[in-house]
N, C-alpha and C positions, 0 to 999 in steps of 0.2 A: 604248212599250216592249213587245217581244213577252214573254207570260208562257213560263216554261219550269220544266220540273219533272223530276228525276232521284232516279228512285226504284231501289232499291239492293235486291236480292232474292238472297237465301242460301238456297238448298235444300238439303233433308237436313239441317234444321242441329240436331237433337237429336245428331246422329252427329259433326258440324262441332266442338259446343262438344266434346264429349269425345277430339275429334282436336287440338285446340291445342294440347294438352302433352305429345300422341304421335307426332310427325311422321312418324316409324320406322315409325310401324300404317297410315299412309297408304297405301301399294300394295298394300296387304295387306286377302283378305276381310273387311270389318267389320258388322256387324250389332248394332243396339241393339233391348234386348227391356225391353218397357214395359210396367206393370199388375202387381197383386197376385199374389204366389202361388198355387196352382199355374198361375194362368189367363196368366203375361205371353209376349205375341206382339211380334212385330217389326213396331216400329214407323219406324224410319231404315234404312238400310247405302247403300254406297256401292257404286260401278259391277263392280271385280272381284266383288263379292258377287254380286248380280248375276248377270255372266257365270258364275259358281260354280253359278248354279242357285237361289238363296237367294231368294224372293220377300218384300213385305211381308204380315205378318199371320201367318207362322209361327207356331209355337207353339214353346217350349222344348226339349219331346219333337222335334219334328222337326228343331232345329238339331242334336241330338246326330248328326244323319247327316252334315252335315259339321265335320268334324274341321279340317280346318284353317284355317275360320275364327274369327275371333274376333270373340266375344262380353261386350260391355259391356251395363251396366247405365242407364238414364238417369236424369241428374245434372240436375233442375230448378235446382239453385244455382250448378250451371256452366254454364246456358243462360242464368240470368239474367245471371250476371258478363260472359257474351260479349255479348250483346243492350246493356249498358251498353257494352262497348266499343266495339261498333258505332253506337251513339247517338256516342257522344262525337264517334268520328270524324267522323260527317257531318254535325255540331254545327261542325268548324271549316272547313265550305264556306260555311254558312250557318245563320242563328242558327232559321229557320223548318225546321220536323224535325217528319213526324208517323208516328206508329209506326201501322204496315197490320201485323204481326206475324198470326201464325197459329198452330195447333198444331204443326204439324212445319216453319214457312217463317219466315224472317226478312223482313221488308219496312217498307221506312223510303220514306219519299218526300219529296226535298227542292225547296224552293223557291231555285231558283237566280236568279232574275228580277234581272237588274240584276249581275249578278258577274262580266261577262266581263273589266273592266279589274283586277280582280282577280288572277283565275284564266285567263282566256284566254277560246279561246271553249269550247261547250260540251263539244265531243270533247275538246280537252285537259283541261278541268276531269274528266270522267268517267274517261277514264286515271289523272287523279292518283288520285281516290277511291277506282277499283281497288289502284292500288297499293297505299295505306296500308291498302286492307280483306287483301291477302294480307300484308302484314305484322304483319296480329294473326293469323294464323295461319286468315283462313275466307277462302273460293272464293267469288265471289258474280259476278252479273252486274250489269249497270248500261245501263236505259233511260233515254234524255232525251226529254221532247215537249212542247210546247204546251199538254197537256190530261193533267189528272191519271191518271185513269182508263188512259188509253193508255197511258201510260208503266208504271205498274205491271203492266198487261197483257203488254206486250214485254218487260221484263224477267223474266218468269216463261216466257218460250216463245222468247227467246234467251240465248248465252253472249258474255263480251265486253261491249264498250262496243256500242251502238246510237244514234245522234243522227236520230230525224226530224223533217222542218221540217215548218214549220208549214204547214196543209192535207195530208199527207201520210200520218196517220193511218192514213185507212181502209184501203188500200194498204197499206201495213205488216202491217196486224192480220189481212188476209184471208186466209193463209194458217196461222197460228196457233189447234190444236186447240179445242175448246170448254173442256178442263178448264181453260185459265187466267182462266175466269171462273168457279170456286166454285159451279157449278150447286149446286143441292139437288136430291136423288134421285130429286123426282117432275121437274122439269124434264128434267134429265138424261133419264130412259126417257122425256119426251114427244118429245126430240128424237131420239135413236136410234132410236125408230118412224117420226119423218120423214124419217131419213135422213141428217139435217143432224150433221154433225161437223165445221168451221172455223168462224169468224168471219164467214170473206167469205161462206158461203153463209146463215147467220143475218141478215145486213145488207143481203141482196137480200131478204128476205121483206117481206112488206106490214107498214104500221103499224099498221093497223084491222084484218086478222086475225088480227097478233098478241094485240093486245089484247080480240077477241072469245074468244080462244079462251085467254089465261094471263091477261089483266087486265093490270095497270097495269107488272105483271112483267114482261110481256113487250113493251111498250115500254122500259123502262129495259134490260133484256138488248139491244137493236137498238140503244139508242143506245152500248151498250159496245161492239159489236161495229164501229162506226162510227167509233168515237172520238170522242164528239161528248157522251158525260155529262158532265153540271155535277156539279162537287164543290166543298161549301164547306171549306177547309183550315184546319186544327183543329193549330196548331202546339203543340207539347209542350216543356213546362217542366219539362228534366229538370235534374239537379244535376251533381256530378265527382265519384261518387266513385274513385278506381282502388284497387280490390280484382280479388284474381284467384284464385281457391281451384282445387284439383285433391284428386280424392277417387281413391287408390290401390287398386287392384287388389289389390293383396300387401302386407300390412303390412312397412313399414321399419324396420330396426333400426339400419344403418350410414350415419353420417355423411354421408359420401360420394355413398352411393346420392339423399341428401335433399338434396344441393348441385346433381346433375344436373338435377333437381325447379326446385329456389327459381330456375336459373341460366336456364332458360326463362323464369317466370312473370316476373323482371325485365326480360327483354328485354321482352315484353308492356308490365308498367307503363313504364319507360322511354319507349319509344313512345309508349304515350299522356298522357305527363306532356312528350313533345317535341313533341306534335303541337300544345300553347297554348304554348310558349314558357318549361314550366315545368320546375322541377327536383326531383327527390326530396327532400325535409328530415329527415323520418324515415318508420318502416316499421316494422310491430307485424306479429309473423308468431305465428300461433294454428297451434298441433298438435294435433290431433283424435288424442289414444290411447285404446289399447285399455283395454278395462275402464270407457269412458266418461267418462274423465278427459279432462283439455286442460292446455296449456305453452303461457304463453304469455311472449313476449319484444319488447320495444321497443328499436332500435338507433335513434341520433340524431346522425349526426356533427357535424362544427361548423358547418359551411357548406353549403347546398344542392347536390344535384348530381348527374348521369347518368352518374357512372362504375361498368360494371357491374362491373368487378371490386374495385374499393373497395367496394362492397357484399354483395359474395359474402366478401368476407373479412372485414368486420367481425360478417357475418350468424353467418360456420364461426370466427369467435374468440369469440362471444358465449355460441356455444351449446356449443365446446367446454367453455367454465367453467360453463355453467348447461344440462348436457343434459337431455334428457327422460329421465322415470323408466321408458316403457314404449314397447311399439313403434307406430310413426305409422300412423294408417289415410287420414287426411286433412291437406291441410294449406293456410292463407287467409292473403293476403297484402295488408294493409291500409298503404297510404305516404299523406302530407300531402303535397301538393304546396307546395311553396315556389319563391322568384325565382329564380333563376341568378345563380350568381356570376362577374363577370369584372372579371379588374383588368387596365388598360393601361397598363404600363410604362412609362417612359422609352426613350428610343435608348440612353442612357448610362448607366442604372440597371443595377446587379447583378444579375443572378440570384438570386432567392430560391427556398426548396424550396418546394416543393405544400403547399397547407397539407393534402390529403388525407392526406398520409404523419404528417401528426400524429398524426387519430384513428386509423389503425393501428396506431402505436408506444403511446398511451395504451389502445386496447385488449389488445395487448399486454401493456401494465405490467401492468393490472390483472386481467389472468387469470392473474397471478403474485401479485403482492400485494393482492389482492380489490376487492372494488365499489367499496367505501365510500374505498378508501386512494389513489386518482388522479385528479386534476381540479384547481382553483384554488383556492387558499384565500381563504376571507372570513372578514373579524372577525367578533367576536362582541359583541355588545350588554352589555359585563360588565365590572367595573373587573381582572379575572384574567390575571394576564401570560400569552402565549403563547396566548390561547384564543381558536379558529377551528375551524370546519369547512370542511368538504372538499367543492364542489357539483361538478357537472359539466363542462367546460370546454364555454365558446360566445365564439362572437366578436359584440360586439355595435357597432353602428356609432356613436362619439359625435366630434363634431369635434374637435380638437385643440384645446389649450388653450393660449393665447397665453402663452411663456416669455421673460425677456430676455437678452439673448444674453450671454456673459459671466460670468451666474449659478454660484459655485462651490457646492458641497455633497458635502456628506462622502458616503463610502460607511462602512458599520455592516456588519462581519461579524459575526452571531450565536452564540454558544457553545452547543451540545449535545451534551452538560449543560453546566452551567453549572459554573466552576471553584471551589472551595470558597478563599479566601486571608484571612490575617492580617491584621489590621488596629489600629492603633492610630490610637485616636478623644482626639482634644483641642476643648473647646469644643462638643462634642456634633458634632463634626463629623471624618471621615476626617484625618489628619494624615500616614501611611505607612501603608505594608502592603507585604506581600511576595507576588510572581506570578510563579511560575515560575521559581523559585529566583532571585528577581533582586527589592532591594530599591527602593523606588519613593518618592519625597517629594514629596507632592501641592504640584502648583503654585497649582492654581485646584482650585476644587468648587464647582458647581452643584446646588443641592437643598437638602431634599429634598424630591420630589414622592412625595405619598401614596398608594399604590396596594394591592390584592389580590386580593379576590373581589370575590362580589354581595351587593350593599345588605340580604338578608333572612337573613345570615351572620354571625356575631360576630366573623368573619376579615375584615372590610371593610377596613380600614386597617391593617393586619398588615406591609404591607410599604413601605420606605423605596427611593426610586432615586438616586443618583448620577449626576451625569457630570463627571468628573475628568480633568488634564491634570496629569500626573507625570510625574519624570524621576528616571532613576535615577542612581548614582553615575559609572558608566562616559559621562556624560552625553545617553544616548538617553531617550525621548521617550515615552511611554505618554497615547493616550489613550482611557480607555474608558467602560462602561454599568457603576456598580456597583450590587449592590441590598445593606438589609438586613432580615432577616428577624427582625422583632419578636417573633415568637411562638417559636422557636429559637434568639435570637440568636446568629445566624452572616451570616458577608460573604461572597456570591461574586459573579465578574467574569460581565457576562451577554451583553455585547458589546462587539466592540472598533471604535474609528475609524478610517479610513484618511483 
């Protein structure tokens, strides 16, 4: 099996990660300036710059001469969030991934060896990669070869896909400057006094006068230029996280402006929550405000899922009821990845609604009637009628429970409140009362069962319950929940049967 290696190379990518939540600044002169006050020089920009006249290493003072570029700052925490993007991705070609990164250069080199029935052969696997690398929003090139070295080489000294076979190497590289081999700057001026500036003309030189004259150096430079260095590969155990932060230019104050913001960085996570088969579960988004404070907010709908605008809307309901106290300078975007959910119908099954449209309507409720006041109720651990709290609504998966067909059982409508009614008691037990203007003659009584609070209460047993089958004069039917209340003695009706 022939080895093959496709290594993946982003240039300019300090400029790259701060371009993925700008797309609009793309045609447009950019320039990023790196280092300490007053000293920071440009260290990225991109090609209209450039043409503009804008070299690297500027100083500050001298970008004030062009005005109508722009000018960022470089965002170490947005080069790394992109660098894990670009991990992830070329994680799902192949599970062998090792990071060649640079200061100002992205470079990943993968072990494709064995994945054509996969992926195809290599030229279509290297298209795909492109693609998914321009759908996180960075430009990159993509060499394949035989031999590690080569391929990271050609993909730094071309654009596009590149596939050369094997034996092909040297041919390839021969035309290909010397800077894509990272000279050091006594090498570099040894060979600009020889003359030498390609590959191919480094590759025709002798092996024994290289090494007479750079040592062991300048064997290992002849066999890069060759294509022919051995590399041992050093695969990288990276993890998932998808986070994706953007640090703002202009502090944000409206809504709005911060929906245009979160509605990229989703598509981002998205993507790379589709690119293993997975789905969003929830999503904690941190605002960096001014004055050094931070907001922070967790959305969780019920069920996993890549719908971006179910997420934009629960993200603009959440925060309308819980906004930030000040204006946003940054803002990180942290999602669990969870399973996907799909359910497959019947031919002849109804139509049921999405369940996505629930958590909208419960988000909804509860930026009217507050946090605490919409979700499921659960008992509570307590002998106290009525007493539950309010958790979150989740759908959890539990088999159904084998019922026999035929099975009748009452339905119990609850009273709130409960009805206050007259009662006349014989034998310690209900005998009439009167509900709703209409008097009632118990047929049956059930009880009583002892109920109230909790056990470290002197109210433990306070309260008596009923369940009665009455009929009144006009011969209709009543039957309900009654309680009494020991500590008040009074009767009221607390639910009725159907």
């Amino acid at each position: 099996m022939t080895t093959r290696y496709a290594c993946l190379v982003a240039q300019e990518f300090p400029l790259q990660a701060l371009l993925r939540f700008r797309p609009e600044s793309r045609p447009k002169p950019v320039a990023v300036l790196d280092g300490e006050p007053p000293f920071e020089q440009v260290c990225s920009l991109n090609r209209p710059a450039l043409t503009l006249g804008i070299a690297p290493g500027m100083t500050k003072l001298e970008m004030e001469m062009f005005p109508n570029a722009i000018v960022l700052t470089r965002s170490r925490a947005l080069e790394s969030a992109a660098r894990a993007a670009l991990l992830e991705c070329a994680g799902t070609f192949s599970p062998r991934v090792e990071d060649q990164s640079s200061d100002g250069y992205f470079i990943c080199v993968i072990d494709i060896t064995g994945t054509e029935i996969l992926f195809g052969s290599p030229q279509v696997l290297g298209e795909s990669l492109l693609k998914k690398t321009h759908a996180l929003g960075i430009q990159a090139s993509i060499a394949i070869s035989s031999n590690f070295q080569a391929a990271r080489c050609l993909a730094r000294g071309h654009s596009g896909v590149l596939f050369v076979p094997q034996g092909r190497e040297g041919a390839a590289l021969a035309p290909l400057p010397l800077t894509v081999l990272d000279l050091s700057p006594e090498h570099a001026e040894t060979f600009a006094m020889w003359g030498i500036t390609t590959l191919g003309e480094l590759a025709c030189l002798k092996e024994t006068e290289l090494i007479a004259r750079l040592g062991q150096a300048g064997k290992e430079l002849r066999l890069l230029a060759r294509g022919e260095s051995p590399h041992l590969f050093t695969a990288l155990e990276a993890d998932f996280p998808l986070e994706e932060r953007v640090e703002l230019d202009v502090p944000v104050e409206l809504l709005d402006s911060l929906l245009f913001i979160l509605g990229v960085m989703l598509d981002q996570l998205i993507v790379r929550a589709q690119s293993r088969i997975l789905a969003l579960a929830s999503i904690t988004l941190r605002l960096d405000l001014q004055g050094g404070t931070s907001h922070s907010r967790t959305v969780q709908p019920a069920l996993p899922n890549t719908d971006r605008k179910l997420w934009l809307k629960l993200i603009h309901l959440d925060l309308q009821a819980h906004p930030p106290q000040a204006a946003i300078e940054a803002l990180t975007l942290s999602a669990q990845p969870g399973s996907t959910s799909k359910v497959q119908l019947g031919l002849f099954s109804p139509q049921v609604p999405e369940p996505m449209r629930l958590d909208v309507t419960l988000a909804r409720i509860r930026s009217i009637v507050g946090e605490g006041n919409a979700g499921r109720a659960v008992l509570q651990d307590t002998h106290h009628p009525d007493a539950f709290r309010v958790e979150p609504f989740t759908v959890a998966f539990s088999p159904a429970a084998d019922r026999k067909s035929g099975t009748q059982r009452l339905a119990m409508r609850q009273l709130r409140p409960p009805e206050l009614v007259i009662v006349n008691v014989r034998n310690l037990q209900p005998e009439s009362f009167v509900f709703r203007e209409k008097r009632y003659t118990v047929e049956r009584a059930y009880g009583p069962w002892s109920s109230a609070g909790d056990w470290w209460k002197p109210t433990l047993w306070s309260l008596e319950q009923w369940d009665l089958v009455a009929r009144a004069h006009d011969a209709s039917w009543l039957c309900c929940c009654m309680t009494r209340d020991l500590m008040q003695e009074r009767w009221q009706v607390e639910a009725l049967y159907d």
